[in-house]
N, C-alpha and C positions, 0 to 999 in steps of 0.2 A: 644810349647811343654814345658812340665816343666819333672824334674827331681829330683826326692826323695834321695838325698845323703845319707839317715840315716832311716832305717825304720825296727824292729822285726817283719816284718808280720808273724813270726812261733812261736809270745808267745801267751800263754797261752788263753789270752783274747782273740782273734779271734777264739778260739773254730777250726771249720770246717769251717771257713766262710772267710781264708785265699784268695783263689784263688775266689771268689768272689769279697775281697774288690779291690782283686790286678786287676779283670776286672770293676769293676766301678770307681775304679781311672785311672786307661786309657781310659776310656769313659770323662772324666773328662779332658784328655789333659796330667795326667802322663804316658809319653813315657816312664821311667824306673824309677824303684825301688830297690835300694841297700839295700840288708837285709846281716845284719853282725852277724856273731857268736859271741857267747860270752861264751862259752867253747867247750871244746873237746865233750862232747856230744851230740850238735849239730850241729857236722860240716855235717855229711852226710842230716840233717834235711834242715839243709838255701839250701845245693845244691842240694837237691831234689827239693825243691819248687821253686826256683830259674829256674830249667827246668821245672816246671810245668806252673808257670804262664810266658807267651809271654814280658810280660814288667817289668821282674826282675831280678836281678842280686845280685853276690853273696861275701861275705869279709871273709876270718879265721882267728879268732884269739882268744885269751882270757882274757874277760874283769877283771878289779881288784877286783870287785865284786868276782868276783869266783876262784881269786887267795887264797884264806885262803886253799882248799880244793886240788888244784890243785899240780900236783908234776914235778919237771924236765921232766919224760917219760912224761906227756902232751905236754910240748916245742916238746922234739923231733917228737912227733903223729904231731903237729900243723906244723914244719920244712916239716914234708914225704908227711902229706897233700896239703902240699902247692904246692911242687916239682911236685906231680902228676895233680895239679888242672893247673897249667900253661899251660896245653893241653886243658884247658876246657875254649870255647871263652866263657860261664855266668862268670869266674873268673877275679875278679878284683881290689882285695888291699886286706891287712893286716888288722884286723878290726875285734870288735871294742877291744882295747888294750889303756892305760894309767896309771893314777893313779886317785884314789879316796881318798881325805884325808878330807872326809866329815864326810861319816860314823865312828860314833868314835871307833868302834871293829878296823877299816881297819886303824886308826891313832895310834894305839899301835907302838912303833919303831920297833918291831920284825916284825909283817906284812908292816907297813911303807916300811922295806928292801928289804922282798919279793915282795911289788909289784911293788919299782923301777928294781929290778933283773928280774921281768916278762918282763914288760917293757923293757931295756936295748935288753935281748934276742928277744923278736917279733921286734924290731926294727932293729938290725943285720938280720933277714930274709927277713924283707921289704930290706933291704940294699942291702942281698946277691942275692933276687931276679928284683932286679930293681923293687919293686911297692911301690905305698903309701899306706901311714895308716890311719885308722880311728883312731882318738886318744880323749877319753873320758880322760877332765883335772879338773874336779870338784875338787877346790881350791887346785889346785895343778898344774898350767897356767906355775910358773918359772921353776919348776924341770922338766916338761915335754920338757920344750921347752931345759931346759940343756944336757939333752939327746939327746934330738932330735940333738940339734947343735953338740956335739959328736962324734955320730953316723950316720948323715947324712942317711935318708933315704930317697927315691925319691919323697918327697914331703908330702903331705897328705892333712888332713883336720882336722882341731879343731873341735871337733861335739860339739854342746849348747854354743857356744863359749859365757863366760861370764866374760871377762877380761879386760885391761887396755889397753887404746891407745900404749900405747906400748908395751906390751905385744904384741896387736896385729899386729904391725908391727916387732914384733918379729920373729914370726910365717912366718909372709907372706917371712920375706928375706931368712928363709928356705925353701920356695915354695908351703905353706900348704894357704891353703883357710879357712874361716873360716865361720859357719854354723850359718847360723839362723834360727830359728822355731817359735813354738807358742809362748814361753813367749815373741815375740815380738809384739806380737799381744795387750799385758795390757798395756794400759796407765801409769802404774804407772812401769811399768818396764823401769826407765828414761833411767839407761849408755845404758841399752844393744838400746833402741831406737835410741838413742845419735850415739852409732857406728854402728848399721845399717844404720845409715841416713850420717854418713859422714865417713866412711872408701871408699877406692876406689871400685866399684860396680863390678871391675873385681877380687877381694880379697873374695868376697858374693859367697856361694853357699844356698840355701833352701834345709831343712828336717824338717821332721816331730817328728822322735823316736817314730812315733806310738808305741805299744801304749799310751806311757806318753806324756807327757811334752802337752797337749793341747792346744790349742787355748780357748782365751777368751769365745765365742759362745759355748765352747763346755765344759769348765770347771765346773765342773772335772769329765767330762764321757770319755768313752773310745777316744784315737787318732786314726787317718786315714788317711790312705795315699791322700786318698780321697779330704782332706782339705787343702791340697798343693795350687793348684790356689789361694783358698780364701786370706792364707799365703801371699802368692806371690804378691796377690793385698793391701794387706799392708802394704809393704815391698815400692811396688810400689809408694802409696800415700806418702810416708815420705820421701820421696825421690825426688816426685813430678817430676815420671817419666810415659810415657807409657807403660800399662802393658804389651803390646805384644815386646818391646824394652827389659824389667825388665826378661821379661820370657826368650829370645833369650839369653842374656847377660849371666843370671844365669846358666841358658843349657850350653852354651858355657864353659865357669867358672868349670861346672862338668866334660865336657870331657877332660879338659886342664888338670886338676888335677888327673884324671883316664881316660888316654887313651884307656885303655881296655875296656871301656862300649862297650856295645854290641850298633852296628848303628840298627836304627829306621827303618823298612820296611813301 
């Protein structure tokens, strides 16, 4: 069984054809899918869906992206949200939340502030509700992790994790796992190969972000939960392990990190 750490099955791009893909990727072997918010107006969307489809699960929070727009009453909707979602076994971490200091609008120091202040705050609710985060760190790997150390919150997960050996042992003595996807799939993608192949394989969780971040074979059409396995199996070959070993390990790796997933019937 393999497990999607990181997946919007509720954008755009899937049209109506959401709880479709989320049943032919469990025909496929993914037992569950974590689909994370990324602002206050789709939090009732990911938990709707997340009880619609059998093998999905759900994260709230608000990604830096949609911090320009966003205001403190968001924090608190995203805080009430969360309080009440704690009863709801689809609910499973804080997510997706970090910083983006790619985008150059979002690298202005004024937004810069707001979206370590987003940040700082969604990680005090992972804190104050005992869950991890999904934490989006696009060039922005040390201040995330300065926080994080801080604020200590119960762990998480680096999503598209694109960092340094130490960084990424940064990460891990917090307790966060760190994510790899399709761009591990290109050859020419050397570090992030480099540390998928020799970080320790209990540190590895696999996602997709459907629908970005593609796989090689699929670049640049739409992603899918769908193409997990395939991930998985080369993931496996670089590592020059068995894949049903690579897929148990991984699984494992996810529930360690979100105890909350919903078990497999």
């Amino acid at each position: 069984m393999w497990i999607d750490t990181h997946c919007h099955l509720d954008a755009h791009e899937f049209g109506d054809a959401s709880l479709p893909v989320a049943q032919r990727a469990g025909g496929q072997g993914v037992g569950m899918i974590v689909i994370p918010a990324v602002e206050r107006a789709n939090f009732s969307i990911v938990r709707e869906l997340a009880h619609a489809a059998p093998n999905a699960c759900y994260a709230l929070g608000i990604h830096p992206i949609y911090v320009p727009h966003a205001t403190d009453d968001d924090l608190l909707a995203l805080r009430a949200a969360v309080d009440a979602a704690m009863q709801d076994p689809r609910f499973v971490a804080i997510g997706e939340i970090g910083l983006d200091f790619f985008i150059p609008m979002l690298c202005e120091p004024a937004m810069r502030s707001k979206q370590e202040h987003f940040l700082r705050e969604q990680l005090k609710i992972a804190r104050d509700f005992n869950l991890p985060v999904l934490t989006h760190v696009r060039r922005s790997q040390d201040i995330v992790l300065k926080h994080a150390r801080q604020i200590r919150p119960n762990g998480g997960i680096a999503h598209a994790f694109n960092g340094s050996f130490q960084q990424a042992h940064g990460y891990i003595d917090l307790g966060f796992k760190l994510g790899f996807g399709g761009t591990m799939t290109f050859t020419r993608a050397l570090q992030i190969r480099r540390l998928a192949t020799e970080l320790p394989l209990d540190a590895i969780v696999l996602e997709t972000d459907a629908p970005d971040i593609s796989p090689s074979w699929l670049h640049p059409g739409r992603n899918s939960p769908e193409e997990l396995p395939r991930i998985g199996a080369v993931l496996a070959e670089l590592r020059g392990q068995e894949l049903a070993q690579l897929a148990a390990q991984t699984t494992a790796n996810a529930r360690a990190v979100m105890p909350r997933l919903p078990l497999i019937e």
